[in-house]
C-alpha positions as CSV (number, residue, x, y, z in Angstrom):
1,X,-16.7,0.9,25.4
2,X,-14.2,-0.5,22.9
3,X,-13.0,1.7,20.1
4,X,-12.2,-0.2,16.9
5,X,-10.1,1.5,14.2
6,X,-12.2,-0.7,11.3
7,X,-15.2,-2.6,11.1
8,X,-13.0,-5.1,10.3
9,X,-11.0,-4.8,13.5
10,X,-14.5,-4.5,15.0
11,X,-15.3,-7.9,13.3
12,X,-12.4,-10.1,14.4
13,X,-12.5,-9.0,18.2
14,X,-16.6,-10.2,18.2
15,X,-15.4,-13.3,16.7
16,X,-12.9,-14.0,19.6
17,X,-14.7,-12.6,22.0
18,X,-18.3,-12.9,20.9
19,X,-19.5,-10.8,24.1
20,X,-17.4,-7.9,23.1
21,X,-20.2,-7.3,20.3
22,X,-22.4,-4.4,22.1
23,X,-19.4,-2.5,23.3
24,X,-17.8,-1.7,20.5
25,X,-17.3,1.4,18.6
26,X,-15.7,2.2,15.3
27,X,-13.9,5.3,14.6
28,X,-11.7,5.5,11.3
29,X,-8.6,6.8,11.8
30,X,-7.7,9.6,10.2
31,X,-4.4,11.3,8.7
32,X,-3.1,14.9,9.4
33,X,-1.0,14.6,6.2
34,X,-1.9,17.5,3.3
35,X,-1.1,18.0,-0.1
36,X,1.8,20.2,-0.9
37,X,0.9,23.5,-1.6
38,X,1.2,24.9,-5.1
39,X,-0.6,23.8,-8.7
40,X,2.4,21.9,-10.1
41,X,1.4,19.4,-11.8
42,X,3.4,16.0,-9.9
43,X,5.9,13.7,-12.3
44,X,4.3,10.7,-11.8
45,X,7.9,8.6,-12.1
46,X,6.9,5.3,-10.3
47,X,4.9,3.3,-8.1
48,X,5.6,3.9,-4.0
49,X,5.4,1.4,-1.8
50,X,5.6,2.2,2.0
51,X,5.8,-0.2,4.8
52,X,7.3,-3.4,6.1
53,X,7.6,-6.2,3.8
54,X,7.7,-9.4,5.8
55,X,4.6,-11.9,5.8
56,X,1.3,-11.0,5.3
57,X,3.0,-7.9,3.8
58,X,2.6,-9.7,0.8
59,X,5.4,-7.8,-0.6
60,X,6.9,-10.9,-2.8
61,X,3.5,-10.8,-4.9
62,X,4.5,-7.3,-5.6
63,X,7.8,-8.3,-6.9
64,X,6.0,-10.8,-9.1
65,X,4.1,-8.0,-11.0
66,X,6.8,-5.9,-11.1
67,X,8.9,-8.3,-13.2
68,X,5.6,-10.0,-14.9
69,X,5.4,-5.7,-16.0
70,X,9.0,-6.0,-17.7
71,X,8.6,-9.1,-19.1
72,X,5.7,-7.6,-21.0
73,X,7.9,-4.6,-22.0
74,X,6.3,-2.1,-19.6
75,X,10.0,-0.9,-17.7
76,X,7.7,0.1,-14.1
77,X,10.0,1.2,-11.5
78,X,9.4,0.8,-7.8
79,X,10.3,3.2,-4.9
80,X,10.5,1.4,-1.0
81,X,9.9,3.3,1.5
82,X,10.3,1.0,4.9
83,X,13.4,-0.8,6.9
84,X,16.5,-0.9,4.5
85,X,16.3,-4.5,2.3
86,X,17.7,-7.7,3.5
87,X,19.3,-10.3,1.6
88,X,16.2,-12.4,1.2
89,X,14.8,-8.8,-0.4
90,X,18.0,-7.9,-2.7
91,X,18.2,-11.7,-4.1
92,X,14.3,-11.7,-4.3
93,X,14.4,-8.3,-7.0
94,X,17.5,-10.2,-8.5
95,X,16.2,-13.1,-9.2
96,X,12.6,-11.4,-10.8
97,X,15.0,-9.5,-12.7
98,X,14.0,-6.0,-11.6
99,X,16.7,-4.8,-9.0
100,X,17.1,-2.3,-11.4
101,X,13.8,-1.2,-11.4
102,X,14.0,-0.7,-7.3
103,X,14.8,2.3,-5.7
104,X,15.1,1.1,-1.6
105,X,14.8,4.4,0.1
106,X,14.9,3.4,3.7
107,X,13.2,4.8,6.6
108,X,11.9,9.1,5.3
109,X,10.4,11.5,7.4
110,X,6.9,12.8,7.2
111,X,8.4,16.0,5.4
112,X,9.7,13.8,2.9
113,X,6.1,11.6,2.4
114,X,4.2,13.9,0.4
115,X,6.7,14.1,-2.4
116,X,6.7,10.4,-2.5
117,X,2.7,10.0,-2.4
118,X,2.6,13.1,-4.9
119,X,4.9,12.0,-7.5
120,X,3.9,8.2,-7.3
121,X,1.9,6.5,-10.0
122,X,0.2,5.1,-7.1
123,X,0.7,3.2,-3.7
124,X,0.5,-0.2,-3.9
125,X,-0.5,-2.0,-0.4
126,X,-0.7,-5.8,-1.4
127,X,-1.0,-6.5,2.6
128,X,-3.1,-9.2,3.5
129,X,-4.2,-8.1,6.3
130,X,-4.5,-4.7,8.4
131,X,-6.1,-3.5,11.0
132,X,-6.6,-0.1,9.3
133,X,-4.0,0.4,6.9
134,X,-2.7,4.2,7.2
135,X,-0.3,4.3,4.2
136,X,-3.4,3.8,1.9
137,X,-4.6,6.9,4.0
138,X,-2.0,9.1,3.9
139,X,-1.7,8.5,0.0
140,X,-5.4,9.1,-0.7
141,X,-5.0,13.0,0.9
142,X,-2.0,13.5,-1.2
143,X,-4.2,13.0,-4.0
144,X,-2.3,9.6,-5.1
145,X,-4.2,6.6,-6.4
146,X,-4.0,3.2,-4.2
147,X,-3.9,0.0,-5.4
148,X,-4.7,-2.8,-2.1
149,X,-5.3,-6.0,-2.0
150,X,-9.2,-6.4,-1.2
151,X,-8.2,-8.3,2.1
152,X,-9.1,-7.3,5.3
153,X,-9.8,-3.5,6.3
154,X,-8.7,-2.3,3.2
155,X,-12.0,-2.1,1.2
156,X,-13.1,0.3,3.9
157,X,-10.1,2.5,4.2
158,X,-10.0,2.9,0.5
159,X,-13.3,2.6,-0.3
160,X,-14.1,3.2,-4.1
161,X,-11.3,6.2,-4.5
162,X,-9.1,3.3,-5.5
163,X,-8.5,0.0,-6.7
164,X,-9.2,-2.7,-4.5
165,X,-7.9,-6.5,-6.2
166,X,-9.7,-9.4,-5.2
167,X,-6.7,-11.7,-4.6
168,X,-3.3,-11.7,-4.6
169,X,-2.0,-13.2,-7.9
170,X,0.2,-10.9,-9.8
171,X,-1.4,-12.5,-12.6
């Protein structure tokens, strides 16, 4: 047998290896993340995105909205949760004209995580492609809206508890 963390996955390793099709087996993968405790109600402060942000990442169309946002006088702000920003990242935000809008928060630890989820507007995973796509997960059980691009797993990992965007145009 071969486990498959998506039908997706599933999908792309029959179309390699078309005689891999009756030995497959999907099984979801699942997140051992839970809410915080307590009824507080969250300050939803800004969106949260966690991940890297190179390539299929898509993370540039994400930058894109953020400033097309401010342009149209809604000030959104952006927290990063990932590997600290490069220069390509820093002079990307600059030039969108929303470095002040970004808060780059490095690598956290999974104690830190549910604050982030909980207190986000909402995760936004613009990836292109994933095999599964686990921050979309994680966010989900914190009770935190996601917002993915419509690409790859993602439909099935989010399913209809979020938004799922049919490309990836800012626009």
């Amino acid at each position: 047998q071969i486990v498959c963390i998506s039908q997706h996955t599933a999908d792309d390793l029959v179309h390699f290896y078309p005689w891999t099709k009756d030995r497959i087996r999907v099984i979801l993968s699942g997140t051992d993340l839970r809410p915080p405790s307590g009824t507080a109600q969250p300050r939803l402060d800004s969106f949260l995105y966690v991940g890297t942000r190179k390539g299929y990442k898509n993370f540039d169309t994400l930058l894109d909205a953020l400033a097309q946002c401010h342009r149209l006088g809604k000030p959104l702000r952006l927290k990063v949760v990932g590997p600290e920003p490069d220069s390509t990242d820093l002079e990307n935000a600059k030039t969108a004209g929303i470095a002040h809008a970004i808060e780059w928060l490095g690598y956290v630890s999974d104690d830190q995580l549910p604050d982030l989820y909980h207190h986000s507007i909402a995760l936004v995973y613009p990836s292109l492609y994933e095999g599964f796509g686990l921050p979309a997960l994680d966010a989900m059980a914190y009770g935190s809206t996601v917002i993915a691009h419509k690409g790859s797993s993602l439909p099935e990992v989010v399913g209809d508890a979020g938004y799922v965007i049919p490309h990836a145009d800012p626009g």
